[in-house]
C-alpha positions as CSV (number, residue, x, y, z in Angstrom):
1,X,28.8,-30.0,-15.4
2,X,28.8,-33.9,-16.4
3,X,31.5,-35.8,-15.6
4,X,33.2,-35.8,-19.1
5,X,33.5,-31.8,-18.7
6,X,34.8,-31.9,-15.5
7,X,37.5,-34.3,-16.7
8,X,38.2,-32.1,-19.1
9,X,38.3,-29.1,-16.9
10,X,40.9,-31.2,-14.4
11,X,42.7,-32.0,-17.5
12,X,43.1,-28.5,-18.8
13,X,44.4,-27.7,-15.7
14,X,47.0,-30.1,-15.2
15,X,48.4,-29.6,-18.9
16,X,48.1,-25.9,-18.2
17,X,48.2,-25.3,-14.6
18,X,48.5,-21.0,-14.9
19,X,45.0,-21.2,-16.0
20,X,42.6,-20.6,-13.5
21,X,39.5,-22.8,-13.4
22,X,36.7,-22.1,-11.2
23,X,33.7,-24.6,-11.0
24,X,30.3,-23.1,-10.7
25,X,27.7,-24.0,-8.1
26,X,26.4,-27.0,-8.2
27,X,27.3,-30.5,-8.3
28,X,31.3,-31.1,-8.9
29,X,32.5,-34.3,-10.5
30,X,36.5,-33.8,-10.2
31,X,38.9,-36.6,-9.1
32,X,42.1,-35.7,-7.7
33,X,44.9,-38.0,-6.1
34,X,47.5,-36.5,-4.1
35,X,47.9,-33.2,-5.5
36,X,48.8,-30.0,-3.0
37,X,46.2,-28.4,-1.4
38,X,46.9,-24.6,-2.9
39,X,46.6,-26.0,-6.3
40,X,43.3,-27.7,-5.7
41,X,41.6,-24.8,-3.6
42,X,42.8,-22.5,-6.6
43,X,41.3,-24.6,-9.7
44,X,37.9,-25.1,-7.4
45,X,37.2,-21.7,-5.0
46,X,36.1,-18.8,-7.3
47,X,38.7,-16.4,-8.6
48,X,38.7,-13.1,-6.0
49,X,37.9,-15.5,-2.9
50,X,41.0,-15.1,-0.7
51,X,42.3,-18.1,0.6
52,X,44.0,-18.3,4.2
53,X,46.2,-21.0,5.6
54,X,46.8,-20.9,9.0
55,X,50.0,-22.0,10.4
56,X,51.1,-24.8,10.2
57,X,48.6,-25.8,7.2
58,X,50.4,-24.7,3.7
59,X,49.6,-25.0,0.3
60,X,51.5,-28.1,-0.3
61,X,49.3,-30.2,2.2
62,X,48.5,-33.2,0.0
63,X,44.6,-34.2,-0.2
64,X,42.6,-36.5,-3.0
65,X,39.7,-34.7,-4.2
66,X,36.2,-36.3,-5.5
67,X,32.6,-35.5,-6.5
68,X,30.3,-33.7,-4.0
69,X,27.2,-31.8,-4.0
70,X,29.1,-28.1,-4.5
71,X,32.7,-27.3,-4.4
72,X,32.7,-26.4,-1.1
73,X,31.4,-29.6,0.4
74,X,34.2,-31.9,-2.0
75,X,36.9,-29.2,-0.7
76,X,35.7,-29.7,3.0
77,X,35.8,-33.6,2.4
78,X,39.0,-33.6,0.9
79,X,40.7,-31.2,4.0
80,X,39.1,-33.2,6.5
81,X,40.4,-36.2,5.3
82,X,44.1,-34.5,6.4
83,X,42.9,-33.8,9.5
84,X,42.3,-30.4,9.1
85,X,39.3,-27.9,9.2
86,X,37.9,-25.5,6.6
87,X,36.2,-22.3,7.3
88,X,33.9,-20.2,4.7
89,X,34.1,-16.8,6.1
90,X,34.0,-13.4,5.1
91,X,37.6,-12.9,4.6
92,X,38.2,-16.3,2.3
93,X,38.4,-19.6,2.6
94,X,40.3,-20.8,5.7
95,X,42.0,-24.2,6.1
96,X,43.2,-24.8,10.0
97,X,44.7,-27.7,11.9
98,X,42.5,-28.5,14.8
99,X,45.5,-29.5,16.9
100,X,46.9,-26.3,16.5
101,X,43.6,-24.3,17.6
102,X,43.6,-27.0,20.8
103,X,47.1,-25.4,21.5
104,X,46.6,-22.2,20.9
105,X,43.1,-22.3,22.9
106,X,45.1,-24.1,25.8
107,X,48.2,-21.3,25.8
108,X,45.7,-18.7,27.7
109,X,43.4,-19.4,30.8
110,X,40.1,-20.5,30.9
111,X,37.6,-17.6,31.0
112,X,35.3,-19.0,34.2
113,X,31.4,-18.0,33.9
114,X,31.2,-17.1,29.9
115,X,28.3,-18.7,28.4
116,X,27.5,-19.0,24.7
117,X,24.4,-18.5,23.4
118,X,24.8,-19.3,20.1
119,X,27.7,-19.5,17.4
120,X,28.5,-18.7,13.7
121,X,31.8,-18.9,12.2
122,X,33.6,-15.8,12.9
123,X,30.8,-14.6,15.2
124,X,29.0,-15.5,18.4
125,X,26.3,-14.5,21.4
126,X,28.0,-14.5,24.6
127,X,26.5,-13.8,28.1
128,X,29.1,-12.4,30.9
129,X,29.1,-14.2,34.2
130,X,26.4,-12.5,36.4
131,X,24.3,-11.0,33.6
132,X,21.9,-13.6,32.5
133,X,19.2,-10.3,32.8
134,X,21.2,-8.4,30.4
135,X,20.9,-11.3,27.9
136,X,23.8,-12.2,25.0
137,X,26.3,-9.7,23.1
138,X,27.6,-10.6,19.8
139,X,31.0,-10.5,19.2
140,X,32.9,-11.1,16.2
141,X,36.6,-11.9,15.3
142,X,39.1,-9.1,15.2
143,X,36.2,-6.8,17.1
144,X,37.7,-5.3,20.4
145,X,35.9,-6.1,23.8
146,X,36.4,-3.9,26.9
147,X,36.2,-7.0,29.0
148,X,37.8,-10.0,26.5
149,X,40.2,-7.7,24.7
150,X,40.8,-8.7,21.0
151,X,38.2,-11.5,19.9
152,X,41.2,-13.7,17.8
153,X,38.5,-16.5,17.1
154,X,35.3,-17.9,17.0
155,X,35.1,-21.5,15.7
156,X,33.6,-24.7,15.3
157,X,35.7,-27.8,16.8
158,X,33.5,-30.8,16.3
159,X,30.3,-30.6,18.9
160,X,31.4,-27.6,20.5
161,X,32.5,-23.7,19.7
162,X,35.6,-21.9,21.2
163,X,35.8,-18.2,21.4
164,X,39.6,-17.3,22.2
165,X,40.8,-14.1,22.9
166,X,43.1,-11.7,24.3
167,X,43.2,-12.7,27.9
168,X,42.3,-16.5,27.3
169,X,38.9,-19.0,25.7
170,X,36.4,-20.5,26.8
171,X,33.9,-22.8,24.8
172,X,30.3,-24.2,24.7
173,X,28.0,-26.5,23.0
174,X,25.0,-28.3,22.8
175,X,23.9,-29.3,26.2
C-alpha cells in the first residue's frame, strides 16, 4: 500500500468510521494523532482477531499512530508510547499496563526455587525446585497445575518473563 492509499484508507475511515478497514501485511503508512486506542486497533488488526483490554487499559486510551514495517509493529509503537504493552496471542490482541501486571505480580508471594527455562507469550518451560534431573514442563495460561494452581499469566516485562499464578509468581531472564 503507498502512502496516497493509506491516506485514503485513514480518510475513509474517519468520514465513515462503521466501516471496517483492515490493512494487509506488509508495510503500513497510516498517520494518526490522538485518536482512541479501540478505534485504531479496529481500522488496523484484521476483522475476527479479538481484541482484549486488560483493566485498566480501555478503548479510549489515546495513542498517535505512524508508518512501520507491519501493522503489528506501528500498533506496538503506538501502545508503548502510552506506556503500555501489547501482546499477539492466541486469544487476540492484548493491550496491558505494565504497572498493573507489577501489582498484580506483587499481590501473591514469591514462588522460591522456580526456574524458567525458556518463555513465549502465553507459554513457558519451568523447572520445580529440586528437579533439575527431571528437566522443564511447559505450562501455558489458563492450564491448571497440581503444584502452581491456575497458570493466570505468562508474560514479557522488559528483560525478564513473569509467570503468575494461583498461589503467587515468580520470574526469570537472561542471565
Amino acid at each position: 500500500m503507498n502512502a496516497r492509499t493509506a491516506a485514503c484508507v485513514l480518510l475513509a475511515a474517519l468520514v465513515a468510521p462503521e466501516v471496517a478497514v483492515a490493512l494487509p501485511d506488509g508495510p503500513t503508512t497510516v498517520f494518526a494523532d490522538q485518536v482512541p486506542l479501540g478505534w485504531v486497533a479496529e481500522k488496523m488488526v484484521p476483522s475476527g482477531v479479538p481484541l482484549v483490554y486488560e483493566p485498566p487499559v480501555t478503548p479510549n486510551v489515546m495513542v498517535s499512530v505512524k508508518e512501520g514495517p507491519s501493522w503489528q509493529e506501528a500498533l506496538r509503537e503506538a501502545v508503548e508510547a502510552r506506556g503500555l504493552i501489547v501482546d499477539y496471542k492466541d486469544q487476540g490482541v492484548v493491550f496491558r499496563d505494565p504497572a498493573a501486571i507489577d501489582a498484580d505480580a506483587a499481590s501473591g508471594p514469591e514462588l522460591a526455587g522456580w526456574r524458567l527455562q525458556m518463555a513465549l507469550p502465553g507459554r513457558a518451560w519451568v523447572i520445580a525446585p529440586g528437579q533439575d534431573s527431571l528437566g522443564p514442563v511447559e505450562i501455558k495460561e489458563g492450564q491448571s497445575h497440581p503444584v502452581l494452581g491456575r497458570i493466570v499469566r505468562i508474560l514479557q516485562d522488559g528483560n525478564r518473563w513473569i509467570v503468575q499464578t494461583h498461589k503467587g509468581w515468580f520470574a526469570g531472564g537472561p542471565s
